[in-house]
C-alpha positions in Angstrom: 44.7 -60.6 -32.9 44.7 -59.3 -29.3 41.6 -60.4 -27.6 42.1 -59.4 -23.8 44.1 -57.2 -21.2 47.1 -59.7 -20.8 47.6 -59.8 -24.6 47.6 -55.8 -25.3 49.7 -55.4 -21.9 52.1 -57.8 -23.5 51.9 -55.9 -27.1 52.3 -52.6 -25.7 55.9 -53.9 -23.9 57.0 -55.4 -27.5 56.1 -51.7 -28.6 57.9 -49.8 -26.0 60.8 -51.9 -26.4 61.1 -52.0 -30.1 60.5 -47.7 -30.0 63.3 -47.2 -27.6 65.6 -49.6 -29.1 65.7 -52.1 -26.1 66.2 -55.2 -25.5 63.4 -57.2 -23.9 62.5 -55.7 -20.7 62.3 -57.8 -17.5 59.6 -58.2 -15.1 61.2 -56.0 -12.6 62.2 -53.4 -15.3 58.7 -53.8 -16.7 56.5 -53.6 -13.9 58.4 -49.7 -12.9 56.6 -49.3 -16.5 53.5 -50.2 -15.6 53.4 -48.6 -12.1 54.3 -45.4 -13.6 51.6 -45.5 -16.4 49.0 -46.9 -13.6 49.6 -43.8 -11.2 47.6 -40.4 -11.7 44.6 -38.8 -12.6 43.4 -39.5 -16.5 44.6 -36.1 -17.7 47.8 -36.7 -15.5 48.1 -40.2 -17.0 47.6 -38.5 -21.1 51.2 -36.2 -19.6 53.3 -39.4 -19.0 52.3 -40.4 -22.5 53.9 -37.4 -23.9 56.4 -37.4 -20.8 59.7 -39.4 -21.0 60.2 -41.7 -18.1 63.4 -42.5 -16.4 64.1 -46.2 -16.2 66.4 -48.2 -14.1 67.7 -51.3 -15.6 68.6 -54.5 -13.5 72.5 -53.8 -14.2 72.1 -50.3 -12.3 71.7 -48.5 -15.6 69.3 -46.3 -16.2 67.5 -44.4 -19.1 64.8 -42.2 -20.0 62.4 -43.8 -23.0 59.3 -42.6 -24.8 55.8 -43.7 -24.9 55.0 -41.1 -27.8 57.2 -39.1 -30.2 57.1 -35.8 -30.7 57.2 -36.3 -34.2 54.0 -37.8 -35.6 55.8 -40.0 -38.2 58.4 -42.3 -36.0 54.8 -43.6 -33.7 53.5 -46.7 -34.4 49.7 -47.2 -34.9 47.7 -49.9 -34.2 44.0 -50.6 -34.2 41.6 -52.8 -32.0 38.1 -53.4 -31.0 36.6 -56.0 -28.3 38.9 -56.2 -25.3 37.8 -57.7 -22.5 39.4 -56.8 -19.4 38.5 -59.5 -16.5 37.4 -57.0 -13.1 36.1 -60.6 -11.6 38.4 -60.1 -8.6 36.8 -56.4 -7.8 33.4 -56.6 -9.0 32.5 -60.0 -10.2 32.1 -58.7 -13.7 34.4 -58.4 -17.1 34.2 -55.6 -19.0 34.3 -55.3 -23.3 35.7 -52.5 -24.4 36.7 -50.4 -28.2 39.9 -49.3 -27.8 
């Protein structure tokens, strides 16, 4: 059950990595991930979804991977309610969310 941000940050890499066929990503490798899907306005952010992004690997490869198929069938669902994502360090507050 994923309960909070760290958790569902955490699934999504499992997810990325098991859709692209990778092996597990490092945190350098990972956090270009997260930068990418971090940067932009809402509707730009909903384009990298469907976008494919071009990695670079630790060895000095690179690749582009998916967040989203085109086809509807090879995406993997997932449903969850209640996460709580900790803003304490910006606003003193958390926050509960349905996702």
């Amino acid at each position: 059950i994923i309960k909070d941000e760290r958790q569902l940050l955490s699934n999504l890499k499992s997810q990325i990595e098991r859709a692209n066929g990778l092996s597990p990503l490092s945190d350098t490798e990972w956090k270009q991930v997260i930068s990418h899907l971090n940067t932009g306005t809402v509707f730009e952010r909903a384009k990298q979804l469907r976008d494919k992004f071009p990695i670079k690997f630790d060895d000095g490869t690179s690749k582009h991977i998916f967040f989203l198929s085109s086809d509807p069938l090879k995406n993997s669902y997932q449903v969850t309610n209640q996460i709580t994502v900790d803003h304490r360090n910006h606003n003193g507050r958390t926050s509960r969310f349905d996702v």
